[in-house]
C-alpha positions as CSV (number, residue, x, y, z in Angstrom):
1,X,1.8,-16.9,-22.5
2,X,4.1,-18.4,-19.4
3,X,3.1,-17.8,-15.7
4,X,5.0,-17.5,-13.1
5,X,4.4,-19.0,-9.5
6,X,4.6,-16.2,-6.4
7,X,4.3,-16.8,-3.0
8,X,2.4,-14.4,-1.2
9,X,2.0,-13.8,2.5
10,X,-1.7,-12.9,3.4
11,X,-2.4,-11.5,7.2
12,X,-4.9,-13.1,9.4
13,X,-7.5,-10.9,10.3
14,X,-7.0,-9.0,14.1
15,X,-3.5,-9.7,13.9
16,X,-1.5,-7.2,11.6
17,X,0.3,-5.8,14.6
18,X,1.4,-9.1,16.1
19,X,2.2,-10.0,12.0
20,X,4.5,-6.9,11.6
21,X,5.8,-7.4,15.3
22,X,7.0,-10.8,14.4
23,X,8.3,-10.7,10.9
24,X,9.9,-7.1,11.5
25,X,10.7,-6.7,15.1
26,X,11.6,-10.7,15.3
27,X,9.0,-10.2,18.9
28,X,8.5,-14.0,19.7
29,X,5.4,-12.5,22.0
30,X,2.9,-10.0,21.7
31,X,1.9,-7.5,24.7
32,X,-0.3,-9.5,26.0
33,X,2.2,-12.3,26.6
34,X,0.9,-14.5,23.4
35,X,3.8,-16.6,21.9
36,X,3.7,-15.5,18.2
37,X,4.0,-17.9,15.6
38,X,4.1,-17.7,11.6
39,X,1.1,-19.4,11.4
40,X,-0.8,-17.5,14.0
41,X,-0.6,-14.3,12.3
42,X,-0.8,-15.3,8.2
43,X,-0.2,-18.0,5.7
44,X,1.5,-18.3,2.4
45,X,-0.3,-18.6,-0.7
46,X,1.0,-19.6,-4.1
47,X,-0.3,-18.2,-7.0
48,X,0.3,-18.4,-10.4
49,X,0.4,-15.3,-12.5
50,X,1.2,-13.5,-15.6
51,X,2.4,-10.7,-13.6
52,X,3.3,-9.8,-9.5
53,X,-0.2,-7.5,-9.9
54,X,-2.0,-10.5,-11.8
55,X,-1.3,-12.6,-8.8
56,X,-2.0,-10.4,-6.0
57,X,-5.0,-9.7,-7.6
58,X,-6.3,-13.2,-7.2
59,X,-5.1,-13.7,-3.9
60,X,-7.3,-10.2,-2.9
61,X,-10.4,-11.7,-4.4
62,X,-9.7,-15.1,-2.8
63,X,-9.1,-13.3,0.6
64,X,-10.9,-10.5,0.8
65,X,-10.8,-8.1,3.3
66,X,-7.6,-9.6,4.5
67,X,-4.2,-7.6,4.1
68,X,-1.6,-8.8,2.0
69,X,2.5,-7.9,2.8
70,X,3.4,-7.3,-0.8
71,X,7.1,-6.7,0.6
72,X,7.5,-10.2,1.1
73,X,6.4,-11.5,-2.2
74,X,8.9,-14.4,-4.0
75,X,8.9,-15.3,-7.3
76,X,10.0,-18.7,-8.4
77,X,12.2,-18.4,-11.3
78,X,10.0,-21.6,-12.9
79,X,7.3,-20.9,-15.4
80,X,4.4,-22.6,-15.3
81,X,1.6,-22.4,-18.8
């Protein structure tokens, strides 16, 4: 059976606020006057899967405890075996 590859954003711990700020709201700072930057408030991780909910789940396990923004999940259109 084929998987696919997603990429799937993963939150760094402490900074869902300033994460949803930045992607969402487009704030280049937080209140406290912190520049924000992609990699300051998550990471990307690609995962292959047989399914969106086959790859998240790994990513969970990998990261635990960390928050995932399912919303901006990609699929690549490439199957991988």
């Amino acid at each position: 059976m084929a998987k696919s590859l997603y990429h799937i954003r993963v939150i760094n711990k402490g900074r869902e606020k300033d994460y949803f700020d930045f992607w969402r709201r487009q704030l280049h700072a937080n209140a406290a006057g912190e520049e924000l930057t992609a990699e300051l408030v998550g990471f990307e991780v690609t995962q292959s899967g047989h399914s969106l909910e086959d790859a998240l789940a790994a990513v969970r396990r990998k990261h635990a405890g960390l928050q995932i923004d399912t919303q901006s999940t990609r699929v690549e259109e490439a199957e991988v075996d």
